[in-house]
C-alpha positions as CSV (number, residue, x, y, z in Angstrom):
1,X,24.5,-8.0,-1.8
2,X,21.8,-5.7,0.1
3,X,19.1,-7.7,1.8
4,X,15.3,-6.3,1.6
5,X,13.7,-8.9,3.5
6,X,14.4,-11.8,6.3
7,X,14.0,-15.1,5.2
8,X,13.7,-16.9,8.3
9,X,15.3,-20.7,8.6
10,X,16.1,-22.9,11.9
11,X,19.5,-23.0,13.2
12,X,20.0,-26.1,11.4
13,X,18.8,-24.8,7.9
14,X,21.4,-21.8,8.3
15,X,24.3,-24.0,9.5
16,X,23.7,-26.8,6.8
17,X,23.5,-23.7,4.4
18,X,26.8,-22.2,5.2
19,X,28.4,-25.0,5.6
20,X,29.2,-25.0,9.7
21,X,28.1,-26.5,12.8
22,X,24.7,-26.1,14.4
23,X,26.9,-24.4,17.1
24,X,28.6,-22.5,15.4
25,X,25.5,-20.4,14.0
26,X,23.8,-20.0,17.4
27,X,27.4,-18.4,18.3
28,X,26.5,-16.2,15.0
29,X,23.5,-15.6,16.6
30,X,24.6,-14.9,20.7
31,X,27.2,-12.6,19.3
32,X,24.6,-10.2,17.1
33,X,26.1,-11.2,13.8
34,X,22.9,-13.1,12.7
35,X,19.4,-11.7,14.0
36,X,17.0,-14.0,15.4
37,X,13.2,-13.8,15.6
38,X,10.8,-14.3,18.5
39,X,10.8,-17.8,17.1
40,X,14.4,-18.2,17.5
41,X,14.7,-18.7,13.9
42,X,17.9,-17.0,11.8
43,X,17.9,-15.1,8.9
44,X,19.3,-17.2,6.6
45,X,20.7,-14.4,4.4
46,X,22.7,-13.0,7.3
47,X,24.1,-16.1,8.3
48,X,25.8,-17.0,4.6
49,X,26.9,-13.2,4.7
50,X,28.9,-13.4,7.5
51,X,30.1,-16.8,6.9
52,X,31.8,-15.5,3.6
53,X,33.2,-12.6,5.5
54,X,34.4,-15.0,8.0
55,X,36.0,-17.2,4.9
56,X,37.3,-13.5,3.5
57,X,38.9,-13.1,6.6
58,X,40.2,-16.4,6.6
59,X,41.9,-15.8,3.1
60,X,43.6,-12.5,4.0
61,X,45.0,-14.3,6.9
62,X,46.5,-16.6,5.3
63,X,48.1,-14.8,2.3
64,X,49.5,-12.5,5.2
65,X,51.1,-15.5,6.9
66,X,52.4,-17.3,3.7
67,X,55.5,-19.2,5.3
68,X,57.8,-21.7,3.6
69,X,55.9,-24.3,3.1
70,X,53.7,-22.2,0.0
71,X,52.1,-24.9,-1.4
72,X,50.2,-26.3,1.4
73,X,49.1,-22.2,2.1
74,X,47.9,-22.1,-1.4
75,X,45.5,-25.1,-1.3
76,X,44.0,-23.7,1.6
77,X,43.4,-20.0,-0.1
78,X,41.9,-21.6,-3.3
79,X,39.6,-24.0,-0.9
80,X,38.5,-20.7,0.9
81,X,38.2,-19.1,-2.3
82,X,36.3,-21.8,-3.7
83,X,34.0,-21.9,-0.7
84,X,33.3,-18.4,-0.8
85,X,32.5,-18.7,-4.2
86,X,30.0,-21.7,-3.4
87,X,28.2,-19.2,-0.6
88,X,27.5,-16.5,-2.8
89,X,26.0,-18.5,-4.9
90,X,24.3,-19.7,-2.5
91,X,23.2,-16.4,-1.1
92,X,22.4,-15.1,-4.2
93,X,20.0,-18.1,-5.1
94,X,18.3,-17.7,-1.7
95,X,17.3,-14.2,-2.5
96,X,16.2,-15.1,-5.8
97,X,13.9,-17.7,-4.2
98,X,12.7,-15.1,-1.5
99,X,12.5,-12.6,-4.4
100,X,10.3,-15.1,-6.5
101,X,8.1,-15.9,-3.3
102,X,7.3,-12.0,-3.0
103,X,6.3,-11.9,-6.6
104,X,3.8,-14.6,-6.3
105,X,1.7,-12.9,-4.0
106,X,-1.2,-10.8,-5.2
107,X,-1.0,-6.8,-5.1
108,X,-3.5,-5.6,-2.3
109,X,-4.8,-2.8,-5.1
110,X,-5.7,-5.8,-7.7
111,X,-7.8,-7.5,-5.0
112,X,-9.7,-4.7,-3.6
113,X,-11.0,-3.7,-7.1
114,X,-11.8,-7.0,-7.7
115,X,-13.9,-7.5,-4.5
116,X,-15.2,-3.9,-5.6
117,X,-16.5,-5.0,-8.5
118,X,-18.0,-8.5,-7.2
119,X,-20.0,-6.2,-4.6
120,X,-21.3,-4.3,-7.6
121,X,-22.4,-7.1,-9.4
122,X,-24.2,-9.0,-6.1
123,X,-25.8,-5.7,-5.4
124,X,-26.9,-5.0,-9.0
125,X,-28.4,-8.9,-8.6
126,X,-29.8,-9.2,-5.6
127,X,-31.8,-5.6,-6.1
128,X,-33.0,-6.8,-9.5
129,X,-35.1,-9.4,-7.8
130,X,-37.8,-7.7,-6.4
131,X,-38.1,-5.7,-10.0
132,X,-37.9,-9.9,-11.7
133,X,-40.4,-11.4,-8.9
134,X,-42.8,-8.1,-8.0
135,X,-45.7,-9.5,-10.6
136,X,-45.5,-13.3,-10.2
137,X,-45.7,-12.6,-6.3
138,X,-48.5,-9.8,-6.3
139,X,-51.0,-12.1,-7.3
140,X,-50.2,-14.8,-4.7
141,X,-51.7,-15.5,-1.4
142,X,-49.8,-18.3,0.0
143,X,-46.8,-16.8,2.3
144,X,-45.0,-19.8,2.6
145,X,-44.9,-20.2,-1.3
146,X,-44.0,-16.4,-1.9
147,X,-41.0,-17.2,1.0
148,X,-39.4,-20.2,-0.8
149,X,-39.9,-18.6,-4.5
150,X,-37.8,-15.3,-3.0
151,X,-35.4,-17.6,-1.6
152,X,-35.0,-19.7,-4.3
153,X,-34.6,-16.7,-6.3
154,X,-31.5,-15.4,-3.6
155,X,-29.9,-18.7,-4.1
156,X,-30.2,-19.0,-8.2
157,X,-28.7,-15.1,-7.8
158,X,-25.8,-16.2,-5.1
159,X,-25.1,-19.2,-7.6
160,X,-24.7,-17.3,-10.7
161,X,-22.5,-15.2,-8.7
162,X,-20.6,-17.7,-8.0
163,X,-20.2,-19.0,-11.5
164,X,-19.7,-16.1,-12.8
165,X,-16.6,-15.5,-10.5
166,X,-15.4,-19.0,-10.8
167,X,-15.8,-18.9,-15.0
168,X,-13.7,-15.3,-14.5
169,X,-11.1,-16.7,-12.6
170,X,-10.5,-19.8,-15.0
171,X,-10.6,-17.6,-18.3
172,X,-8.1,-15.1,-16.2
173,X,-6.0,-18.3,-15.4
174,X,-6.2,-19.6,-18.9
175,X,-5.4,-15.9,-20.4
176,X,-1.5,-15.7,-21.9
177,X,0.2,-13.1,-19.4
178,X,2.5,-9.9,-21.5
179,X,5.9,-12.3,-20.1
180,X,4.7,-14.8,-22.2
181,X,4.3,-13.4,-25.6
182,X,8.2,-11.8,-25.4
């Protein structure tokens, strides 16, 4: 299985996850078989690797040392087996998880040209108010009026704005993605 990024866990998680000790995994860890962040956290991914090569080893041990008593030797191979089994699929549905996490998270291309075109639109706005006010407020005298109609005016813009990036988001939201329609 090849790894492309570290989910982190506690030692707990990773033990309870490959089915040994606590102690066991921070021995992992001393040792260098499972790297550990600044945080002391494990990567989980790691951990459940070398746990099934651990149980791998296990196996070929005991098929090497297959004595008399063959029965007994062969429970214990098709236990191993069955728990290596169990931790792959466990390793392979943490990465799936992990994978699924990276997925949700939005491409940095997509949101810069979508702030790019929401600074287009508040500029185009808020530069077509002196062009939407420049009459109404010529023939006014009264500063403190012509200060609250501009700002009024700023707000209505900074509101529409708004709206019209909330009302974008919802029909974006509401919009049946290419997945959907296969």
């Amino acid at each position: 299985m090849e790894i492309n990024e570290t989910y982190w866990v506690t030692s707990v998680e990773a033990a309870k996850r490959a089915a040994v000790t606590d102690r066991t995994v921070k021995a992992w860890a001393h040792k260098g078989y499972v790297p550990r962040n600044e945080k002391g956290q494990l990567d989980l991914l790691s951990a459940l690797e070398h746990r099934i090569t651990t149980l791998n080893a296990e196996i070929a041990t005991l098929r090497r040392r297959k004595v008399a008593n063959g029965s007994l030797e062969d429970l214990k191979l098709a236990k191993l087996a069955a728990e290596v089994r169990l931790l792959e699929a466990k390793a392979d549905s943490e990465e799936f998880v992990r994978d699924e996490r990276a997925q949700s998270l939005v491409e940095r291309d997509s949101v810069e040209r979508e702030y790019a075109e929401f600074l287009v639109k508040a500029r185009a706005r808020l530069l077509n108010i002196p062009t939407r006010l420049a009459l109404e407020l010529a023939q006014l005298s009264d500063p403190s009026f012509i200060e609250r109609r501009l700002r009024d005016t700023v707000y209505e813009a900074l509101i529409e704005l708004a709206n019209d990036d909330a009302s974008t988001q919802n029909s974006q939201e509401l919009e049946p993605t290419a997945d959907a329609d296969d």
